[in-house]
C-alpha positions as CSV (number, residue, x, y, z in Angstrom):
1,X,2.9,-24.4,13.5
2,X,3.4,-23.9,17.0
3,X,-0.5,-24.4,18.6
4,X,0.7,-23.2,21.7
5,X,1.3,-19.5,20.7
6,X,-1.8,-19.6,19.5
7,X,-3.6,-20.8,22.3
8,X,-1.8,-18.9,24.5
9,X,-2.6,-15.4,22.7
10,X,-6.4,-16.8,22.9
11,X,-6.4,-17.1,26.3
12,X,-3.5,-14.8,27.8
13,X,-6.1,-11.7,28.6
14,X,-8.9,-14.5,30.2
15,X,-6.3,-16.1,32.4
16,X,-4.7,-12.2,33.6
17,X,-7.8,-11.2,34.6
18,X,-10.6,-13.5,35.3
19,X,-13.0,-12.9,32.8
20,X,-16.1,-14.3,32.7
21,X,-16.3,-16.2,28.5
22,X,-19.5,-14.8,26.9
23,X,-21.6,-18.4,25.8
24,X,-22.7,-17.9,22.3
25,X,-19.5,-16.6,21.0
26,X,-19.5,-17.5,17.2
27,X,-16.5,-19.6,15.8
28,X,-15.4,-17.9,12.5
29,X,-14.0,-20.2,9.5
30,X,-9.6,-19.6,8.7
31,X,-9.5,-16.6,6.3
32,X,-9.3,-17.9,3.0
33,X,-6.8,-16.0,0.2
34,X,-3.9,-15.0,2.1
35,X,-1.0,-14.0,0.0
36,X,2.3,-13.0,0.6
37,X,3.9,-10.5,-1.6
38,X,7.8,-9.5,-1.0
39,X,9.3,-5.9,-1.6
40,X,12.5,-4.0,-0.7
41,X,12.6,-4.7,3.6
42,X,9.2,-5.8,4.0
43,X,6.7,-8.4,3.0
44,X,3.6,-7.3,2.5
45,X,0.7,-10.3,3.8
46,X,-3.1,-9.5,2.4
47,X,-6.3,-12.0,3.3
48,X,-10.0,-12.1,2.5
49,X,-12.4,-10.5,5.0
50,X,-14.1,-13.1,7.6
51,X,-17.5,-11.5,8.6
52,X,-17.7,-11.5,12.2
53,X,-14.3,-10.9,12.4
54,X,-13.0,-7.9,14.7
55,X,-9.2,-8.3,13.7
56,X,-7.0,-10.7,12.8
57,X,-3.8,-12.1,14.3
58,X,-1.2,-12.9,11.9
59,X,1.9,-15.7,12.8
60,X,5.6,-15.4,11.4
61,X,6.8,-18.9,11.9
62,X,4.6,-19.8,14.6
63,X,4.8,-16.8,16.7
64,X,2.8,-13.6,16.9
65,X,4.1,-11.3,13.6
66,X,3.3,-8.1,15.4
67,X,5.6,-6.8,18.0
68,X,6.1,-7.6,21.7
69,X,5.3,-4.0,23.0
70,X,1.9,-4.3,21.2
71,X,-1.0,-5.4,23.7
72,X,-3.2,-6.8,21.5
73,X,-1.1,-8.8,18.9
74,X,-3.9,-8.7,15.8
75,X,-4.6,-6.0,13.0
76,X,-8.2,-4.6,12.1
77,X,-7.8,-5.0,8.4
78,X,-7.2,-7.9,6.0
79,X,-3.5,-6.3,5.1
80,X,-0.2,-6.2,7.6
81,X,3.0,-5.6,6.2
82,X,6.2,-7.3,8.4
83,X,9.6,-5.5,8.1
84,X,13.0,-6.4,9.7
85,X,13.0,-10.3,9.1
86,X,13.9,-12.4,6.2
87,X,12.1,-15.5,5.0
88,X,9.2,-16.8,6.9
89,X,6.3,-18.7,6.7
90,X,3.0,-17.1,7.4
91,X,-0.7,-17.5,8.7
92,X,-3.4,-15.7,10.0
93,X,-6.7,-16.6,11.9
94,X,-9.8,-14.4,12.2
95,X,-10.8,-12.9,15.8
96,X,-14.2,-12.7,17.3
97,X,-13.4,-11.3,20.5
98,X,-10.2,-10.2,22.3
99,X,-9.3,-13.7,23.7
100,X,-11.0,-15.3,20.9
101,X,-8.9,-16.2,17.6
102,X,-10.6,-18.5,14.7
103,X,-8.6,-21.3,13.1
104,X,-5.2,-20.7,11.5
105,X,-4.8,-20.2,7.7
106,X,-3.1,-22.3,5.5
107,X,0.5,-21.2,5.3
108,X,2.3,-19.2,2.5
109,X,6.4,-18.3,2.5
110,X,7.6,-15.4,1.3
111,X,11.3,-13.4,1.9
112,X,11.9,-9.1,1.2
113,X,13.5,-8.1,-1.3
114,X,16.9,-5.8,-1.8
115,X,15.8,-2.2,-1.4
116,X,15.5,1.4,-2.1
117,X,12.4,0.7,-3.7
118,X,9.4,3.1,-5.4
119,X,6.1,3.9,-5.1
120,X,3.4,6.3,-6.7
121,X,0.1,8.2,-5.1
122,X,-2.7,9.7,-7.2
123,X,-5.1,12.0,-5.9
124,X,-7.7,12.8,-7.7
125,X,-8.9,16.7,-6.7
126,X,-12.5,15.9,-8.4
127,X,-13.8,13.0,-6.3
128,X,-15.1,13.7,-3.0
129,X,-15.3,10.1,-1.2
130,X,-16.9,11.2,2.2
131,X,-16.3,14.2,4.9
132,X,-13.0,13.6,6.6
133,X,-13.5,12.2,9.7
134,X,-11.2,13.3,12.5
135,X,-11.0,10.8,15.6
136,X,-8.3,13.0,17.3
137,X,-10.7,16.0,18.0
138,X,-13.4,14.7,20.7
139,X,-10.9,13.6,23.5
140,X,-7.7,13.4,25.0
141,X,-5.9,11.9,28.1
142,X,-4.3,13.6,30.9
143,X,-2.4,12.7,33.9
144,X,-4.7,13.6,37.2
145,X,-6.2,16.5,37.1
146,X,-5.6,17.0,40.6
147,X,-1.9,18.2,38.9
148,X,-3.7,21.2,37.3
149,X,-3.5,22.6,41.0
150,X,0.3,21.6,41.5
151,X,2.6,24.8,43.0
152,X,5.6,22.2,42.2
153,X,8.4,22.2,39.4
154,X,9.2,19.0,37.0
155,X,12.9,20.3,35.5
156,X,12.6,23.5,36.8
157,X,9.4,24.3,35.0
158,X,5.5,24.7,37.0
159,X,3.7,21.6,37.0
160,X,0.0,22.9,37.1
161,X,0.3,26.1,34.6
162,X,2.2,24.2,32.1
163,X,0.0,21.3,32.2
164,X,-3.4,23.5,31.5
165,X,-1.2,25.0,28.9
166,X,-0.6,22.2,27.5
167,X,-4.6,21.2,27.4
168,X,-5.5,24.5,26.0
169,X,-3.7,23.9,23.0
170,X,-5.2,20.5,22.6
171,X,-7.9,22.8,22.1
172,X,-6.9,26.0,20.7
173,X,-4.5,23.9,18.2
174,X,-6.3,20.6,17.4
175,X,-9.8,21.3,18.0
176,X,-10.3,18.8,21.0
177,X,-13.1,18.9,23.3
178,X,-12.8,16.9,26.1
179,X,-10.3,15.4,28.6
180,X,-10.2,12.0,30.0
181,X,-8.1,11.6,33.1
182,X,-7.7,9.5,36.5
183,X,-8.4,9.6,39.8
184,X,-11.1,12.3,40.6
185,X,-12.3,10.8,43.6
186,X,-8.6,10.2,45.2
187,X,-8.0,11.6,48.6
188,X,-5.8,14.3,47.4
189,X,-8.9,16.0,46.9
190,X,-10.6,15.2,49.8
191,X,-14.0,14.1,48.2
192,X,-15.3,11.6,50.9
193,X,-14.7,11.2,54.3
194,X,-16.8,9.2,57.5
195,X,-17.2,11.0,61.1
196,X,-18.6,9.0,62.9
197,X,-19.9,6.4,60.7
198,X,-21.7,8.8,58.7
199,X,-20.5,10.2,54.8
200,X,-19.3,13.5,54.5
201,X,-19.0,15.2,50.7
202,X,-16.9,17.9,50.1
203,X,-16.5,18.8,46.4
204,X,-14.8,22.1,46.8
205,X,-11.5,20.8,44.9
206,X,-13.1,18.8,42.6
207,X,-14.6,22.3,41.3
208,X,-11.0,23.8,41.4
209,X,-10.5,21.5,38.8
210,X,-13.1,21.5,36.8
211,X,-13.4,25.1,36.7
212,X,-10.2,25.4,35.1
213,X,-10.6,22.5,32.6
214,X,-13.9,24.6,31.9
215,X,-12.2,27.8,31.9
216,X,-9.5,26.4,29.2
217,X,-12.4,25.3,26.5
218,X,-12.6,21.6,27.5
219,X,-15.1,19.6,29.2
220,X,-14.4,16.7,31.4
221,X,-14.5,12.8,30.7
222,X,-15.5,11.8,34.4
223,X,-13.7,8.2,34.9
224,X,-15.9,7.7,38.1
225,X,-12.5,6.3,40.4
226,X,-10.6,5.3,42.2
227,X,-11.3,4.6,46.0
228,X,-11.8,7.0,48.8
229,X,-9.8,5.8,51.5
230,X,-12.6,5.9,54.0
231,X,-15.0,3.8,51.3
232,X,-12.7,1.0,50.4
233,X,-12.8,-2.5,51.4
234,X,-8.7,-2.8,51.2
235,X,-7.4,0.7,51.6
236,X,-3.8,-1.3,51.9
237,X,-4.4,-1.6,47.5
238,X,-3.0,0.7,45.4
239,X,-1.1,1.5,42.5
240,X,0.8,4.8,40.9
241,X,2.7,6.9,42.8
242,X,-0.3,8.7,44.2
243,X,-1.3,6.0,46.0
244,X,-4.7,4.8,44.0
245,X,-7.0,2.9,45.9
246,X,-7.9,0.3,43.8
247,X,-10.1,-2.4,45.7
248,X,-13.9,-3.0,46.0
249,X,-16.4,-0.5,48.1
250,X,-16.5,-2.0,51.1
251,X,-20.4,-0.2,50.8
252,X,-21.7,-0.6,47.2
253,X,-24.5,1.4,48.5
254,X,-22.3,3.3,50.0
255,X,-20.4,4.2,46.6
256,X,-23.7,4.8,44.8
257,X,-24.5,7.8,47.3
258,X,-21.6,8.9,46.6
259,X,-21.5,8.8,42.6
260,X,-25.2,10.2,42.6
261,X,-23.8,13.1,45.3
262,X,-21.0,13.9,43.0
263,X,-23.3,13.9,39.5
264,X,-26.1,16.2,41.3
265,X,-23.4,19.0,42.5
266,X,-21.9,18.7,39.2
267,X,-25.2,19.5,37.7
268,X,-25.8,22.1,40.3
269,X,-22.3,23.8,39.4
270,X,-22.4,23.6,36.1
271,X,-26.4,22.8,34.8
272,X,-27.5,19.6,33.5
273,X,-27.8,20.3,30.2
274,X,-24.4,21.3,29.8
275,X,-23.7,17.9,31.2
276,X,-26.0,16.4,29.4
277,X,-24.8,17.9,26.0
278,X,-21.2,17.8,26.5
279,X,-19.7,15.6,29.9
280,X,-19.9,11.7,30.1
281,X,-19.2,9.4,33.3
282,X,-17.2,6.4,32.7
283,X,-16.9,3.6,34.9
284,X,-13.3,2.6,36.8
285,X,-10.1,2.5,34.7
286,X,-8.7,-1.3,33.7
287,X,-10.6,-3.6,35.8
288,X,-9.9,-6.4,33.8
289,X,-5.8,-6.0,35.1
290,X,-5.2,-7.0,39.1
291,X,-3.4,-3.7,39.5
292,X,-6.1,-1.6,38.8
293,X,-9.4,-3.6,40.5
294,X,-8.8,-6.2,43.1
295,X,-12.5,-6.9,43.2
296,X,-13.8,-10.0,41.3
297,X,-15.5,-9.3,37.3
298,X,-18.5,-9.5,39.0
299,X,-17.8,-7.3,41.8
300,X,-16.9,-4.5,38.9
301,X,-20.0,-5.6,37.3
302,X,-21.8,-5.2,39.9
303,X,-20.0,-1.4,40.8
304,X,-21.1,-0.6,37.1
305,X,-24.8,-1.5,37.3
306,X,-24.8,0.8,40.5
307,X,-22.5,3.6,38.9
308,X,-24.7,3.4,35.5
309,X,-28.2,3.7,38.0
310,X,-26.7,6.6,40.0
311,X,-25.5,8.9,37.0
312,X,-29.0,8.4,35.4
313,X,-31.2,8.9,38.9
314,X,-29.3,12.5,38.5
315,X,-30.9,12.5,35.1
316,X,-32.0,9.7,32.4
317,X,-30.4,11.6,29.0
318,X,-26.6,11.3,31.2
319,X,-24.1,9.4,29.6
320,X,-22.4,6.6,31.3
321,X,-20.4,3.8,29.8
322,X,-17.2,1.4,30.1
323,X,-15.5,-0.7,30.7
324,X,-12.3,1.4,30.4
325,X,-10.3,-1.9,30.2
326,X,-7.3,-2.4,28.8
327,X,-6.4,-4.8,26.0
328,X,-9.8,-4.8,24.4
329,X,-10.8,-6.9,27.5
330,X,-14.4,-7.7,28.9
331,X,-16.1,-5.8,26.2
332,X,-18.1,-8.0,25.2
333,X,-18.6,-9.3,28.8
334,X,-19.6,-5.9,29.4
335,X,-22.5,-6.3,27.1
336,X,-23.9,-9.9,27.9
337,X,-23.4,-8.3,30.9
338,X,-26.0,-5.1,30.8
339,X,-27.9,-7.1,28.5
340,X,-28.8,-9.2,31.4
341,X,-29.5,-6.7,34.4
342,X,-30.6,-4.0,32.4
343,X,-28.0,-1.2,33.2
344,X,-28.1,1.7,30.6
345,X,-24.7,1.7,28.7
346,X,-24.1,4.7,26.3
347,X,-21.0,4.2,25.3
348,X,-18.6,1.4,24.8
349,X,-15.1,2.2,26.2
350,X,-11.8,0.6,25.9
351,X,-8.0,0.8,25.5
352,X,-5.2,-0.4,23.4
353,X,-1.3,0.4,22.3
354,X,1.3,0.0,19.9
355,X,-1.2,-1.0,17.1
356,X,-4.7,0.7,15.6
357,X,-7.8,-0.6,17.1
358,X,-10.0,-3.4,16.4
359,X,-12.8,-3.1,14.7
360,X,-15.9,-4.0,17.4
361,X,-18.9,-3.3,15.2
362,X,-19.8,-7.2,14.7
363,X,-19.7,-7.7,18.2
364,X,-22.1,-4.9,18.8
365,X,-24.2,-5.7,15.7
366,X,-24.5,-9.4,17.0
367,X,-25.4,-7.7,20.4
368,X,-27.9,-5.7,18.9
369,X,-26.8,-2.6,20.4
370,X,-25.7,0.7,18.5
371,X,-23.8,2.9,20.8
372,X,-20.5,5.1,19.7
373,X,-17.1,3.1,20.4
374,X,-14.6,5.2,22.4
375,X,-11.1,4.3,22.5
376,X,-10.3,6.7,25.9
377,X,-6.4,5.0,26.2
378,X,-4.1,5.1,23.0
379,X,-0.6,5.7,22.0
380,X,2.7,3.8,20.5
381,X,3.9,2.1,23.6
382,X,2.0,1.0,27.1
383,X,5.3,1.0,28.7
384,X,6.5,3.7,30.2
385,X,9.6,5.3,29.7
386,X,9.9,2.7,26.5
387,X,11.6,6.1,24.4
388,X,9.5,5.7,20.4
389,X,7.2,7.9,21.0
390,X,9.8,11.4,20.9
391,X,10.7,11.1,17.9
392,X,9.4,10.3,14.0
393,X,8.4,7.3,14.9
394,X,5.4,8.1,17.1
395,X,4.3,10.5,14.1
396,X,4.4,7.5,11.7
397,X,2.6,5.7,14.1
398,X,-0.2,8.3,15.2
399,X,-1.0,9.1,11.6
400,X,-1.5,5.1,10.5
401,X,-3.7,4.5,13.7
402,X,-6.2,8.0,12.8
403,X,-6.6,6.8,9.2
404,X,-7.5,3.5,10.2
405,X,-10.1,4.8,12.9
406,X,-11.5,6.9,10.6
407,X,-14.9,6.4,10.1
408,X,-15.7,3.5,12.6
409,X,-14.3,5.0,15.7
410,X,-16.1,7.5,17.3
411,X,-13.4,8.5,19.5
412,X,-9.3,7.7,19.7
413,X,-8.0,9.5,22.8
414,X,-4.3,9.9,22.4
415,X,-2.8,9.0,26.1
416,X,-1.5,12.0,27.0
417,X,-1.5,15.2,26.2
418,X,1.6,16.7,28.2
419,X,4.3,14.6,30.0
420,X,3.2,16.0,33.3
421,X,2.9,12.8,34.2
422,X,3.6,11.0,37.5
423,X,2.0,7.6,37.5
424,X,5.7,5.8,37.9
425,X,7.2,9.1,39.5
426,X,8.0,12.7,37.8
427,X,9.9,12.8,34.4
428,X,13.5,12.7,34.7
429,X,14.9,14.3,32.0
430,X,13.3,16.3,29.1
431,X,13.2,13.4,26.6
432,X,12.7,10.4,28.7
433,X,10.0,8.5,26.8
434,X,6.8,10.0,28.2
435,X,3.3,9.8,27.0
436,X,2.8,13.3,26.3
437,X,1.9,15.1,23.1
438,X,4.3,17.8,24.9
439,X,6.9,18.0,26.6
440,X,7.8,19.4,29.6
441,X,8.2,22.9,28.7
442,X,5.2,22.5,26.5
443,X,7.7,21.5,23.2
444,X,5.8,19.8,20.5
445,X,7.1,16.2,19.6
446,X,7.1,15.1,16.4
447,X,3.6,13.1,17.4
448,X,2.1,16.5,18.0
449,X,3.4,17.7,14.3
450,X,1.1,15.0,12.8
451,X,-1.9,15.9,14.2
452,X,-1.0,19.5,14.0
453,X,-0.5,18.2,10.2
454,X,-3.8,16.0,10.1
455,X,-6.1,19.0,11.1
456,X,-4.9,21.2,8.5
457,X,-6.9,18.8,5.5
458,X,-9.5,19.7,4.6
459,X,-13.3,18.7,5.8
460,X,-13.8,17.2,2.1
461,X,-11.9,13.8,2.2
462,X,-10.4,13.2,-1.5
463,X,-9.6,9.5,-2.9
464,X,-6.2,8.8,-3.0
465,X,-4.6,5.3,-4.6
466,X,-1.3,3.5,-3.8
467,X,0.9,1.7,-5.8
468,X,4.0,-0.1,-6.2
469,X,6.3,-1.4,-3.8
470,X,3.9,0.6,-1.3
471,X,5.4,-1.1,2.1
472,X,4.0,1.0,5.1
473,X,3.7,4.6,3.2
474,X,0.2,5.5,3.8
475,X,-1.9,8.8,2.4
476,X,-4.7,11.1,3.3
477,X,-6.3,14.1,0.6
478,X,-8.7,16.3,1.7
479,X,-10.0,19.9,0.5
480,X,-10.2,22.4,2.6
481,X,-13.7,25.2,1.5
482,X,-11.3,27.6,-0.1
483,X,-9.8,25.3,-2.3
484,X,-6.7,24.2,-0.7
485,X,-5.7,20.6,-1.1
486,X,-3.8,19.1,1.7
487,X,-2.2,15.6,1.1
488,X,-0.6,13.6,4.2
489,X,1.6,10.6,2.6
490,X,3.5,8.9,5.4
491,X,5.8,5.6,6.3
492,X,5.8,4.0,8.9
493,X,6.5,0.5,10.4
494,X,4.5,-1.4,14.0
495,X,8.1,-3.1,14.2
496,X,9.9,-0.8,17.3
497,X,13.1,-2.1,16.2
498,X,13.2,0.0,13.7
499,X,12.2,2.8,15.4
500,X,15.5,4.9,14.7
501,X,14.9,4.0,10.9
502,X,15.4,1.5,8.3
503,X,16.9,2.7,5.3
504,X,16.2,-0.7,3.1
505,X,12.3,1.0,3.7
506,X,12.6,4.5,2.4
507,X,10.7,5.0,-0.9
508,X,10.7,7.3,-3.9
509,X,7.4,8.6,-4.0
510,X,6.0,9.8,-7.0
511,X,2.9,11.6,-6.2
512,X,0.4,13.4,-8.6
513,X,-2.6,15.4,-7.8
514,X,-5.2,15.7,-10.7
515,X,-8.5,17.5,-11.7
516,X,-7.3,20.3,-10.0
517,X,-8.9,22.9,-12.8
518,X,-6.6,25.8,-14.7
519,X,-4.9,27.9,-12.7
520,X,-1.6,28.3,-10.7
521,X,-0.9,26.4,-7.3
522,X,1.6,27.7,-4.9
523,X,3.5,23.9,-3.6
524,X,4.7,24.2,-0.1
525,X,6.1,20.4,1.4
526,X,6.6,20.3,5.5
527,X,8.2,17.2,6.9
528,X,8.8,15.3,9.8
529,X,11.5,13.2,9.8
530,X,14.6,12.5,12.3
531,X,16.2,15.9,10.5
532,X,12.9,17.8,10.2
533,X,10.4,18.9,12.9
534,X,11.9,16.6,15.4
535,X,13.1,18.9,18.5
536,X,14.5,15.5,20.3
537,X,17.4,15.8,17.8
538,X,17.6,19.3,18.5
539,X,18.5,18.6,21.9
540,X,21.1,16.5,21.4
541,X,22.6,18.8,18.9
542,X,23.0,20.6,21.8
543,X,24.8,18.0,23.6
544,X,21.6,16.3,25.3
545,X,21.6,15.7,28.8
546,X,18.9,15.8,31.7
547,X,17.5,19.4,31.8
548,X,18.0,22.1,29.5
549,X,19.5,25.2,31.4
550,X,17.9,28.8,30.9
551,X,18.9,29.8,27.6
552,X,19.0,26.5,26.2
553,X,15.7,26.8,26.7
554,X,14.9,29.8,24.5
555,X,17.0,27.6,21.7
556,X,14.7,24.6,21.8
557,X,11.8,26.7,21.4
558,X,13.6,28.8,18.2
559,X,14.2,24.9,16.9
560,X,10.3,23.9,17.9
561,X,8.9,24.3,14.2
562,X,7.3,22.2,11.9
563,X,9.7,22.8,9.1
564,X,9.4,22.9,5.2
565,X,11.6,19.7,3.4
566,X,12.0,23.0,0.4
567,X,10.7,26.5,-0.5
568,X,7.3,27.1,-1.8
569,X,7.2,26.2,-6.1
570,X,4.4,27.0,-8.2
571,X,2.8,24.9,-10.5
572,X,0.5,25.7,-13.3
573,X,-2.4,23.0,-15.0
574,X,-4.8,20.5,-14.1
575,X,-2.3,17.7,-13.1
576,X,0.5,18.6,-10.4
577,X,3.5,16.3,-10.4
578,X,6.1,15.6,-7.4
579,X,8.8,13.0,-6.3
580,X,10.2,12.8,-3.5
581,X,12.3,10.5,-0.7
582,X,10.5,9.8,1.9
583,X,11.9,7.9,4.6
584,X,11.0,5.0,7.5
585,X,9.8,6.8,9.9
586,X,9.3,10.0,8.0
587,X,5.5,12.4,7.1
588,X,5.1,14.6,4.5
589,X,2.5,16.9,4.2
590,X,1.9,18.9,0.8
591,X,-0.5,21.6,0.2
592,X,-1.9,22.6,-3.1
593,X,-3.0,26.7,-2.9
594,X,-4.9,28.1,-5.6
């Protein structure tokens, strides 16, 4: 076994960032029962539980099993199933904290098997196991909202109308509520200013913003950054295209005046209880990275205690939280932290990609504090421009990391909603591997089709078994209150070289619905697959290239659908039957109407 991977994943985000190593950290025993089980592409690997344990990271010969382009390389469940390699040996170790992994397993070998391969789903229509949750609906990310205002053009189309288009059918179409973005106290809208030595507010463009993000159904995440020229201690720091200050006040007293100023008009503007009820203030974005906070851990520590007591002079029943970092870093930091000075902490906020999120419950049960987890950063890929998340993949992907949210997440804020987006400059072409939900032009991707997909179950979450070769095919059964059964069954893969499929991974899937009472159904099957709801191969039907031109336009939206795999069937009886090919990446969705 090769130590040194493993040491090096323990301590890769401590050493990037400075973090300051919580004492009484507990040290959690090697998960015991780890098996290895082969099928066609894949092996599936399966361990007992470790109490304590937020994750696990699992080792393919040594090295980290999960992908490169995945931030945090450990899984919040006891199961991970590795495609694309042949034989290997395998281990896992149990994780306490985001730098902190347990001893290593003992080993097992295992090699895939030949493929195609099948699989079978049951649902059973007469057991209700819970009401679905839906982690997608609370909140969403958006490039800065100062962009709303935009009069300029990204391939020809209008910046600031399509992007509030684009968040009003986060809301109109997927039932979000709020909106987490950057950059709010940036000089582009001329929030703070000194004349001679002395502060100066002006909010005027904040409310520009905030109106419309009002105006479209949404209410506002305030991330409480970055630096006002005129307040920094390093105004020469910054990051993004914009030009983010990210460095220390040079005042911290100073910067609470300022927080408190900004909290009071917004109560002014828009009452406290709505802000009470609905908005939240969350402190800086990343510190634990350089590029985002040049300041010291304790300088941010500091700047939250100071954020946190400014937000609740305004009023106590405000929300504040953090620490917005990325990687799962200095949460629990965070809370040794405010468990020391006191500061009120309301929610705990962080960020990952390329993987579903760990599992932080033990850390805050062993803290002894019970606040909602909010995962305000999310998606397939951190990397920008990286390409998986236009097509089936990111479905796939989006899908696996809901369902596994589901239930112990509070909130899992897909970063972003439309690609309006100009951290690393202004998109380039139409499909150039942007964060969005949309695209420019306000085209759903695929990744939009699956939560589109997702919202249409039901509120009644059904239970739904696996089994066979199962590899990454996942399902989700709900019933909706007039009797419509909706079940999700999709494959996917964490392993981005196989982004553009793997056909050793598609499976026959035999799924049957039971205890569905006498009666017809009417069987309709959408799908979203590189042939199916998947406008990025429309384009390049159309020969591809950088921008569409006018009437190409009008053809990608005709092709924009979320198609049916066949017509509508009817089925009569208590049992419904299907089989069908579903392939890696590829969703299905099947509805049952009575």
């Amino acid at each position: 076994m090769n130590m040194a991977a493993h040491r090096d994943w323990q301590e890769r985000i401590g050493q990037e960032s400075g973090a300051i190593t919580p004492a009484d950290r507990p040290e959690l025993p090697a998960p015991t029962g780890l098996s290895a089980v082969p099928g066609a592409g894949q092996v599936t690997l399966t361990w007992d539980a470790v109490p304590g344990a937020i994750g696990y990271a699992v080792y393919r010969d040594g090295a980290p099993a999960t992908p490169p382009d995945v931030d945090v390389p450990a899984v919040p469940s006891c199961r991970y199933v590795d495609t694309g390699h042949g034989a290997a040996s395998y281990q896992v170790a149990a994780v306490a904290a985001a730098d902190h992994a347990g001893p290593l397993s003992e080993p097992v070998q295992a090699a895939p098997l030949e493929g195609p391969a099948g699989m079978s789903v049951h649902v059973d229509a007469g057991r209700v196991t819970r009401e679905l949750p839906r982690p997608w609906t609370y909140m969403v990310g958006s490039e800065h909202l100062s962009h709303l205002l935009s009069t300029d053009e990204s391939g020809g189309r209008p910046i600031g109308e399509e992007l509030a288009e684009a968040l009003r059918v986060m809301r109109d179409e997927l039932g979000v509520q709020t909106v987490r973005a950057h950059a709010i106290l940036c000089d582009d809208l001329g929030v703070y200013r000194e004349v001679d030595g002395q502060a100066v507010y002006d909010f005027s463009r904040v409310d520009e913003v905030y109106d419309k993000v009002v105006a479209l159904g949404l209410r506002p995440i305030v991330e409480l950054g970055y630096m006002p020229r005129d307040l920094a201690s390093d105004p020469s720091r910054t990051v993004f295209g914009y030009d983010a200050i990210v460095s220390p006040p040079k005042d911290f007293e100073a910067w609470s005046d300022l927080v408190r100023a900004l909290v009071e008009h917004l109560a002014e503007r828009y009452g406290i209880h709505e802000l009470i009820d609905h908005w939240a203030f969350e402190v800086w974005n990343e510190p634990n990275l350089a590029v985002f906070w040049t300041g010291t851990p304790e300088e941010y520590f500091l700047l939250y205690d100071v954020s946190a007591a400014a937000v609740k002079n305004v009023h106590p029943d405000l929300r504040v939280g953090g620490p917005a970092s990325a990687a799962d870093g200095w949460v629990e930091e965070l809370l040794a932290h405010v468990g020391e000075s006191g500061a009120a902490l309301d929610f705990l906020s962080t960020h990952t990609y390329g993987n579903a999120p760990l599992d932080w419950r033990p850390v805050l049960d062993r803290y002894g504090v019970d606040v909602p987890i909010w995962w305000t950063e999310w998606g397939p890929t951190p990397t920008h421009f990286h390409g998986i998340g236009d097509g089936p993949f990111g479905a796939a992907f989006l899908l696996h990391g809901m369902k596994s949210a589901a239930g112990r997440i509070a909130a899992l804020s897909h970063w972003v909603a439309s690609d309006h987006f100009e951290e690393l400059g202004r998109p380039p072409r139409l499909f150039h591997g942007g964060f969005g939900l949309l695209t420019v032009g306000n085209l759903r991707k695929p990744r939009f089709h699956a939560l589109t997909l997702a919202s249409r179950l039901g509120d009644e979450e059904l239970a739904a078994t696996l089994d066979g070769d199962v590899a990454g095919v996942e399902a989700w059964a709900a019933r909706r209150a007039d009797g419509r059964i909706g079940v999700l069954v999709w494959n996917g893969t964490l392993n981005h070289a196989q982004a553009d499929g793997a056909p050793e991974l598609t499976r026959t899937v035999s799924l049957t619905v039971d205890g569905l009472g006498d009666g017809e159904h009417t069987i309709t099957h959408h799908r979203i697959d590189r042939d199916h709801s998947n406008v990025q191969a429309a384009w390049q039907a159309m020969g591809g290239g950088d921008w569409p031109a006018d009437e190409q336009w009008d053809k990608l939206r005709a092709a924009n659908t979320l198609d049916e795999l066949a017509p509508p069937a009817t089925a009569a009886g208590s049992t419904v039957t299907l089989e069908f090919e579903l392939p890696m990446p590829g969703v299905s969705f099947i509805e049952l109407t009575p």
